[in-house]
C-alpha positions as CSV (number, residue, x, y, z in Angstrom):
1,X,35.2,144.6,166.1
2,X,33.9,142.1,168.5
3,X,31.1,139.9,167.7
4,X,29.7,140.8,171.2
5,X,29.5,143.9,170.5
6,X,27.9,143.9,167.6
7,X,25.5,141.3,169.1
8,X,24.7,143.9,171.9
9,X,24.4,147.1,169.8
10,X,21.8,145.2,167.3
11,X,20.0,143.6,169.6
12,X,20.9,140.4,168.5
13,X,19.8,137.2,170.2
14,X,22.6,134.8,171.6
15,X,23.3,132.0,169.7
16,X,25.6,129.5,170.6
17,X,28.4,129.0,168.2
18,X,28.1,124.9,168.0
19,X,24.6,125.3,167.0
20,X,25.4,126.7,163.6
21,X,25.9,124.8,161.0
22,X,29.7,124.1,159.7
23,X,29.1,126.0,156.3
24,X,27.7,128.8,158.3
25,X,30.3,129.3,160.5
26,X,32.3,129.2,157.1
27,X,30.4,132.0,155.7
28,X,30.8,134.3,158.8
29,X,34.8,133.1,159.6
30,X,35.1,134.4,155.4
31,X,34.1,137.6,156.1
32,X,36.3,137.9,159.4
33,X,39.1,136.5,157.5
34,X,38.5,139.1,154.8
35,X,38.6,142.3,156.9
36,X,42.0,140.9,159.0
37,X,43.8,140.1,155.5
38,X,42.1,143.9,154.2
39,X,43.4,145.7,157.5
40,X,46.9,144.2,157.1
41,X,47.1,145.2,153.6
42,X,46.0,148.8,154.2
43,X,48.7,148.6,157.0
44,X,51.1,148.7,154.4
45,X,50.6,152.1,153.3
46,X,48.5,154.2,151.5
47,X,48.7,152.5,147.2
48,X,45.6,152.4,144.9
49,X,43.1,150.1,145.6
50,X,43.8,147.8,143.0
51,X,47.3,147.2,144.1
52,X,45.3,146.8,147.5
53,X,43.0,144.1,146.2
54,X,45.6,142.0,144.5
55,X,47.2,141.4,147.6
56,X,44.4,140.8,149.7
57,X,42.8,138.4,146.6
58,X,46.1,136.5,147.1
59,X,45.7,135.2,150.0
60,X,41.7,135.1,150.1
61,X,41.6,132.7,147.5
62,X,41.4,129.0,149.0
63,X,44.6,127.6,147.7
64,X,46.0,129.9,150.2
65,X,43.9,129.9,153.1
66,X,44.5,125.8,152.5
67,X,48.6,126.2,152.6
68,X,48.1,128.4,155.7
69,X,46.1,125.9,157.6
70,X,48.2,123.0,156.1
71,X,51.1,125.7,158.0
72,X,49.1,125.4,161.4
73,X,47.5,121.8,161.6
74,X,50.4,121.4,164.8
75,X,49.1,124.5,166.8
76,X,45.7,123.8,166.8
77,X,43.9,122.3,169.7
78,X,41.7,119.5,169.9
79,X,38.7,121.5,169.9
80,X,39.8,123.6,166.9
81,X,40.6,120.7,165.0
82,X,37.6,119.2,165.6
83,X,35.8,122.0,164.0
84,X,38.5,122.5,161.1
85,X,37.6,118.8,159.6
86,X,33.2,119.4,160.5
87,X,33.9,122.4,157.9
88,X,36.6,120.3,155.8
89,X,34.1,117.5,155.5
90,X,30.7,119.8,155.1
91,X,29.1,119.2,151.6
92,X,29.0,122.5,150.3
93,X,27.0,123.0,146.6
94,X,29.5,125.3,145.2
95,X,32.8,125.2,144.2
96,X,35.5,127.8,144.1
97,X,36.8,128.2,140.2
98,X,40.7,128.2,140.7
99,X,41.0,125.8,143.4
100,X,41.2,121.9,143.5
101,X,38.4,120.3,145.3
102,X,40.7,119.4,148.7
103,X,42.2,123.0,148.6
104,X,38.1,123.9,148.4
105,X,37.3,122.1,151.3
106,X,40.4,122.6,153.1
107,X,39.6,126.2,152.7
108,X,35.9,126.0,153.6
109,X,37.5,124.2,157.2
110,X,39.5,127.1,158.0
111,X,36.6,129.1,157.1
112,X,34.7,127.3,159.5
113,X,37.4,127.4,161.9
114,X,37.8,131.4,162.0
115,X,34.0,131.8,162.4
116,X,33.9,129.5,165.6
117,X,36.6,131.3,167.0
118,X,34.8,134.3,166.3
119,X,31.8,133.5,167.3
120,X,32.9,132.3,170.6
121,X,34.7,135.6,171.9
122,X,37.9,134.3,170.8
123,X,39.4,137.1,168.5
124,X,42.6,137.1,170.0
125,X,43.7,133.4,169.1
126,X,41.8,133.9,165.9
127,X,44.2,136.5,164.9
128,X,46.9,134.7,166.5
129,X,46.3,131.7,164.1
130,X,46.1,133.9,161.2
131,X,49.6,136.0,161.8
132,X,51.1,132.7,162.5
133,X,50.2,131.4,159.3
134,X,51.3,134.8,157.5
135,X,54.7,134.7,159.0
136,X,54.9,130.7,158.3
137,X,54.3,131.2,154.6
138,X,56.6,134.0,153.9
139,X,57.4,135.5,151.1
140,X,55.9,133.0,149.1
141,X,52.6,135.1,149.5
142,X,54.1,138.3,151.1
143,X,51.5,140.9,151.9
């Protein structure tokens, strides 16, 4: 699902991605991270849903997404990074409840990171990041 799609079949005005804010392009990149992690559980084969969620809450939860980009801090360019430490380093009024406050914000860079690359068109190296941090962590959090 292309965000330019989407945009064109709602009507939606265009909006640059740099003009969000970095906790909204965290809330957006969450969702879009979401559906990948979803779609490669569901990939596994047909199981109950529980078994379903487990493994998708796994690696939803942000001391995972912060050991996967801890896993891809060398592939990232300069403009990626950039954005990763705007999200890292956004004051955000909530907290997640089984994460430490760096794996929080870590998380909520990542976050921020997706929804850039999301928002800009660029699905593909979204979803490249994301299976290269899958296949870098292992079995250690094997969908």
């Amino acid at each position: 699902m292309e965000e330019s799609m989407i945009r064109q079949i709602l009507e939606l005005p265009k909006v640059e991605a740099g003009e969000y804010s970095s906790l909204a392009l965290a809330y957006i990149g969450d969702a879009v991270y979401e559906v990948v992690i979803r779609t490669k559980v569901m990939s596994q084969g047909n199981m109950q849903v529980h078994k379903m969620h487990k493994k998708s809450a796994a690696l939803v939860k942000a001391p995972a997404q912060a050991a996967m980009i801890r896993l891809l801090m060398e592939e990232l360019s300069p403009e990626e990074e950039t954005v990763y430490r705007r999200g890292r380093n956004a004051k955000s009024g909530t907290m997640a409840k089984h994460a430490t406050m760096t794996e929080y914000r870590m998380a909520t860079g990542f976050e921020a990171l997706l929804g850039y690359l999301y928002l800009t068109g660029r699905s593909g190296r979204l979803l490249e990041l994301v299976g290269n941090g899958l296949k870098k962590m292992g079995d250690c959090h094997e969908v």
